[in-house]
C-alpha positions as CSV (number, residue, x, y, z in Angstrom):
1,X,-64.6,77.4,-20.5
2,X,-66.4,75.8,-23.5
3,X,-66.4,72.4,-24.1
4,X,-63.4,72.4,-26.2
5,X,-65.1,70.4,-29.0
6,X,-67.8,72.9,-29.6
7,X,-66.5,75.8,-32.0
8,X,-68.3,79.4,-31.7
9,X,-68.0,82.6,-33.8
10,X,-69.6,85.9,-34.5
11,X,-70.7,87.5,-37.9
12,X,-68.5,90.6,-38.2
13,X,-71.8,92.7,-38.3
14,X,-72.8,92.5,-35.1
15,X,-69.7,94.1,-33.0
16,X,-68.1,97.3,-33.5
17,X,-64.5,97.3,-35.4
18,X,-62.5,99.6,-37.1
19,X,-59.8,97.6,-38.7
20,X,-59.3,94.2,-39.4
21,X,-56.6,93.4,-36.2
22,X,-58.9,94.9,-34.0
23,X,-62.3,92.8,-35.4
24,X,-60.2,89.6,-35.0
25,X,-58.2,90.4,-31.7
26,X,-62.2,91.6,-30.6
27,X,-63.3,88.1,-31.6
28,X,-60.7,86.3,-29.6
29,X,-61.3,88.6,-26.6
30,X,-64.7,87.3,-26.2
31,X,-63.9,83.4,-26.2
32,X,-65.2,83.1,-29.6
33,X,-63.6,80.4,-32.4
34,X,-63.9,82.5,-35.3
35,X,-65.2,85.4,-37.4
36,X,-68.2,85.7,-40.1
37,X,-67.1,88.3,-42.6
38,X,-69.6,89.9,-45.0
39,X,-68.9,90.9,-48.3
40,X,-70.3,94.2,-47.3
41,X,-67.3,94.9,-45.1
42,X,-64.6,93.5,-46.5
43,X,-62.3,94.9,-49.9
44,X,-60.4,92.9,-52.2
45,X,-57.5,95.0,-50.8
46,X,-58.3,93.1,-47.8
47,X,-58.0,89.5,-48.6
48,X,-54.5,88.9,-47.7
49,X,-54.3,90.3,-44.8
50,X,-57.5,89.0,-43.7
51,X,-56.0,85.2,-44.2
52,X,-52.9,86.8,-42.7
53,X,-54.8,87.1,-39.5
54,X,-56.3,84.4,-39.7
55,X,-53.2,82.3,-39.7
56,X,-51.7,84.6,-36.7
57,X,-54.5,84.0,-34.6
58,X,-55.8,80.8,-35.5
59,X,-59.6,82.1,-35.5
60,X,-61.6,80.3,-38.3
61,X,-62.9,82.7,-41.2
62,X,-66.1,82.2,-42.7
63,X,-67.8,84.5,-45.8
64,X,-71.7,85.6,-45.8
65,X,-72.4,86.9,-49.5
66,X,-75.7,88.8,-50.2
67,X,-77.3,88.5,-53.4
68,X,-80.0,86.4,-55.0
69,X,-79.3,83.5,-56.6
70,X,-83.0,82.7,-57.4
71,X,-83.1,85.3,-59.9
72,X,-80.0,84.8,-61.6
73,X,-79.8,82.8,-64.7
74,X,-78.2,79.9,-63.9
75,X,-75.1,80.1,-65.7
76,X,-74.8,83.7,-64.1
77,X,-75.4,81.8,-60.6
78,X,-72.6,80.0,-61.2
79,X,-70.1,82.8,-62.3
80,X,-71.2,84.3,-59.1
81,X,-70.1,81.0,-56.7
82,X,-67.4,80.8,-58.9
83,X,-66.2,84.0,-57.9
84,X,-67.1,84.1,-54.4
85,X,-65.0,80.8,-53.8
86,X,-62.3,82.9,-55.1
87,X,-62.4,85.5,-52.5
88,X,-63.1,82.3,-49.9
89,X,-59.8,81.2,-50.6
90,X,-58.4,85.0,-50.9
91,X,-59.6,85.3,-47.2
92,X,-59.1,81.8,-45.9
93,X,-62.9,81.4,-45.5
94,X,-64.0,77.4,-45.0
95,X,-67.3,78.1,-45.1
96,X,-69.1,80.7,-47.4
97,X,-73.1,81.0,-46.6
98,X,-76.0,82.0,-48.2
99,X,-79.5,82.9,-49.1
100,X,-80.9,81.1,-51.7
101,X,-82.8,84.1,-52.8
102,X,-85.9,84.5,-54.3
103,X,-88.1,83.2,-56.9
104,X,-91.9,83.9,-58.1
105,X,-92.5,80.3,-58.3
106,X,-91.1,78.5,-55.7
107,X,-90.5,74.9,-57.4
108,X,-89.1,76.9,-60.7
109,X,-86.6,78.7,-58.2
110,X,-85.7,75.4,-56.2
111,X,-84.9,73.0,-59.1
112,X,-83.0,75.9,-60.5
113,X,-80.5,76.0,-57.6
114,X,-80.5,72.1,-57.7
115,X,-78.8,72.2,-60.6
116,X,-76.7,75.4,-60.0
117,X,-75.1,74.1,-56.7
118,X,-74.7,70.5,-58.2
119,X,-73.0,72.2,-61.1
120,X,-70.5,74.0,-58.3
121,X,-70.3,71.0,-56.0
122,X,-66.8,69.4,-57.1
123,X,-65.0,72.9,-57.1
124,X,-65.8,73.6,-53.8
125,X,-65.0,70.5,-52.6
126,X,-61.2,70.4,-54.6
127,X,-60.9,74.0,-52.6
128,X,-62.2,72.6,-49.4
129,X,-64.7,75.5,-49.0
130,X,-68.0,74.0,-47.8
131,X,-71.0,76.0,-49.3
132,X,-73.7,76.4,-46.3
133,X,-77.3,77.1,-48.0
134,X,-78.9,79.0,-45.1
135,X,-83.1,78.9,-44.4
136,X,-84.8,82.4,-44.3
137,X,-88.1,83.6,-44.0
138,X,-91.3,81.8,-45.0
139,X,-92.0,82.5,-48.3
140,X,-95.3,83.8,-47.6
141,X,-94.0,86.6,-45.7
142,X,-94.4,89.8,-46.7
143,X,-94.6,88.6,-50.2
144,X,-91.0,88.3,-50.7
145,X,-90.9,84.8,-52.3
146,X,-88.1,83.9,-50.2
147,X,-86.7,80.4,-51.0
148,X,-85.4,78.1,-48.1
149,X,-88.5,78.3,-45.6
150,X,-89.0,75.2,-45.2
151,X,-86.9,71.9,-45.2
152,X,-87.9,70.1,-48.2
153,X,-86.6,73.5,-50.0
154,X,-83.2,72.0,-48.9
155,X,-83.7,68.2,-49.5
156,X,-83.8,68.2,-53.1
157,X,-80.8,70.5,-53.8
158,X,-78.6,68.6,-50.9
159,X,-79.9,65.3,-52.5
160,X,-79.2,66.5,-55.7
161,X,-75.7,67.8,-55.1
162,X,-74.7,65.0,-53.2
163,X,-71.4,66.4,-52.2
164,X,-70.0,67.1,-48.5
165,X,-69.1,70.7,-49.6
166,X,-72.7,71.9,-50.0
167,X,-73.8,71.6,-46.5
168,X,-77.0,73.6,-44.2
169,X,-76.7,76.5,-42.6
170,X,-79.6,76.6,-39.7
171,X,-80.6,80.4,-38.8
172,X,-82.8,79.8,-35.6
173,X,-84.1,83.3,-35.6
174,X,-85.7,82.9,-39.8
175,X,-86.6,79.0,-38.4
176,X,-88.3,80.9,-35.0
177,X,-90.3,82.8,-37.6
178,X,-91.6,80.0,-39.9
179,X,-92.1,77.8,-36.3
180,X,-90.3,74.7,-38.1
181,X,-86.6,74.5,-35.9
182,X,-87.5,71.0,-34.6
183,X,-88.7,70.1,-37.9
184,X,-85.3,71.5,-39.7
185,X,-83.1,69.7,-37.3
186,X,-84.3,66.4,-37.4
187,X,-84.6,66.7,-40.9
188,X,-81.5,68.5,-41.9
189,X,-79.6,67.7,-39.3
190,X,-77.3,64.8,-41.7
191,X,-76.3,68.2,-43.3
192,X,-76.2,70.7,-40.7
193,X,-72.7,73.0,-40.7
194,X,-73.2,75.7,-39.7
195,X,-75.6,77.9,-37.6
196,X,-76.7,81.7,-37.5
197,X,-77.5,82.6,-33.2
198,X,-80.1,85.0,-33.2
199,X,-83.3,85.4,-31.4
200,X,-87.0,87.4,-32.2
201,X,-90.1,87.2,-30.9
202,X,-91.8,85.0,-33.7
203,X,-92.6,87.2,-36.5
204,X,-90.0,89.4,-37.5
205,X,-86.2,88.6,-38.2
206,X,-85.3,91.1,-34.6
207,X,-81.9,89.4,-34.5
208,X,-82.6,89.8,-30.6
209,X,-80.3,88.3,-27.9
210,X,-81.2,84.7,-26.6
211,X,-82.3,86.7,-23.1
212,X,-84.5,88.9,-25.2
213,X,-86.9,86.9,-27.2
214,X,-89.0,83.9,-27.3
215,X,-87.0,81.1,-28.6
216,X,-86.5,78.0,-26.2
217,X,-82.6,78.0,-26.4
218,X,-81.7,75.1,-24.2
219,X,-84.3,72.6,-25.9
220,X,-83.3,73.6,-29.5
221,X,-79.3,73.9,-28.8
222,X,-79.8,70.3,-26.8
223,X,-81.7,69.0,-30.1
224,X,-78.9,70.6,-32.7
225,X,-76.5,68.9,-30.1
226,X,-77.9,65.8,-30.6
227,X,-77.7,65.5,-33.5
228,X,-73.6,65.2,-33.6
229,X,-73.4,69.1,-34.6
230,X,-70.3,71.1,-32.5
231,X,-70.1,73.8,-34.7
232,X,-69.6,76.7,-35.5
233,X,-72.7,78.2,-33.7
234,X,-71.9,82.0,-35.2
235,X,-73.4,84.9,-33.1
236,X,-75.8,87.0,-34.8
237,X,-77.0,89.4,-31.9
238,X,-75.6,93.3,-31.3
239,X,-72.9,93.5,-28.6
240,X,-75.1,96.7,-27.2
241,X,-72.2,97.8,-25.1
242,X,-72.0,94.5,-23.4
243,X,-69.8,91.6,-24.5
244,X,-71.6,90.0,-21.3
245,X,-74.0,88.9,-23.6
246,X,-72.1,86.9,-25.7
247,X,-70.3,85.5,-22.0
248,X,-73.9,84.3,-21.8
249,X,-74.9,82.5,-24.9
250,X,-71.7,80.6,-24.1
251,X,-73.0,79.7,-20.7
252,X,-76.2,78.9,-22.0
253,X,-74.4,76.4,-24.9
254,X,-72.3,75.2,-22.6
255,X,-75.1,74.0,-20.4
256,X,-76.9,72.6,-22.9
257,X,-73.6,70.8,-24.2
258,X,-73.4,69.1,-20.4
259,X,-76.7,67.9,-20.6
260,X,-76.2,66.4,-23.7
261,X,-73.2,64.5,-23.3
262,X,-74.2,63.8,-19.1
């Protein structure tokens, strides 16, 4: 059993469901804390019920929203958080995460979302939704632009928003990719809450299990540990056909959770 202090989850992408009381009593099957929805999977129909399950079950529901901020005008950004803390609180989410998107030039695209999240900051906090700014691939890669890389593409907007609803959300897998996880947790660690559990083999996002790629996951869970962090770590590999693997992870946390505190 997991350290009862250490809260888990899985993003509702990576397990097969067909309905909503089958994704969350799924969830609660595997030992897991709580569910990541998508805004890809979920309808307005169902909000409701999805906080209606949430309450029944007492799994935690979190939101992952796709879009790019970085290119958005700023007052448009803002509609748009606007209205996804809306369906957070249609859906019972405490957490909604994102991308910070893209942007041709990088410290344009950064000061931008500075300003957008501090604009935001003191309506998420009155909800109590806490809005987790995720890291993704290096902006060099590919070409894409992609904000959030690095660290310091975090410490200004944090800084700036200065609020304890705009938070970090660390994806080892896009950190794996950009080689900076030790350098993101002891730098964003103050912030860190939330994580994204996925694994590659250092230069593609493969979201591969922790058995199947080359991330050393008891150093860097021991380090996030560390650092005060108990969750949610959110699973972000395939089930395959075996919810073993998930049985695993949480072996592997909960070692790494013993060695911390022994």
């Amino acid at each position: 059993m997991l350290n009862s202090r250490i809260t888990t989850g899985i993003s509702c992408l990576h397990y097969e469901w067909q309905n909503l009381p089958e994704a969350f009593a799924r969830a609660a099957g595997f030992g897991l804390d709580g569910i990541e929805f998508s805004t890809t999977r979920l309808e307005e129909r169902d909000y409701a019920r999805c906080a209606g399950l949430a309450a029944e079950t007492g799994l935690a529901v979190s939101l992952h929203a796709w879009g790019d901020l970085g290119q958005q005008r700023p007052a448009d950004a803002v509609e748009e958080l606007r209205y996804l803390l809306e369906v957070c609180e249609g859906i019972a989410a405490g957490h909604l995460i994102l991308h910070l998107g893209t942007h041709p030039q990088r410290a344009i695209g950064l000061e931008r979302l500075a300003q957008v999240c501090r604009k935001v900051a003191p309506e998420y906090e009155q909800a109590g939704v806490t809005l987790c700014l995720e890291n993704h691939y290096p902006y060099e890669y590919h070409e894409l632009n992609e904000l959030g890389g690095e660290p310091e593409d975090f410490l200004h907007i944090l800084g700036l928003a200065n609020s304890p609803a705009v938070r970090f959300c660390l994806d080892y897998g896009h950190s794996h990719m950009a080689h900076n996880t030790e350098d993101f947790i002891a730098k964003l660690g103050p912030y860190l809450s939330y994580t994204h559990i996925a694994d590659n083999l250092g230069e593609h996002d493969d979201h591969l299990g922790p058995d199947d790629g080359t991330i050393e996951w008891p150093r860097v869970l021991r380090q996030t540990l560390a650092t005060g962090f108990t969750g949610p770590f959110i699973i972000e590999f395939p089930e395959k056909g075996d919810p073993g693997r998930f049985a695993r992870f949480l072996d592997m946390l909960q070692a790494a959770a013993d060695e911390t505190t022994g």
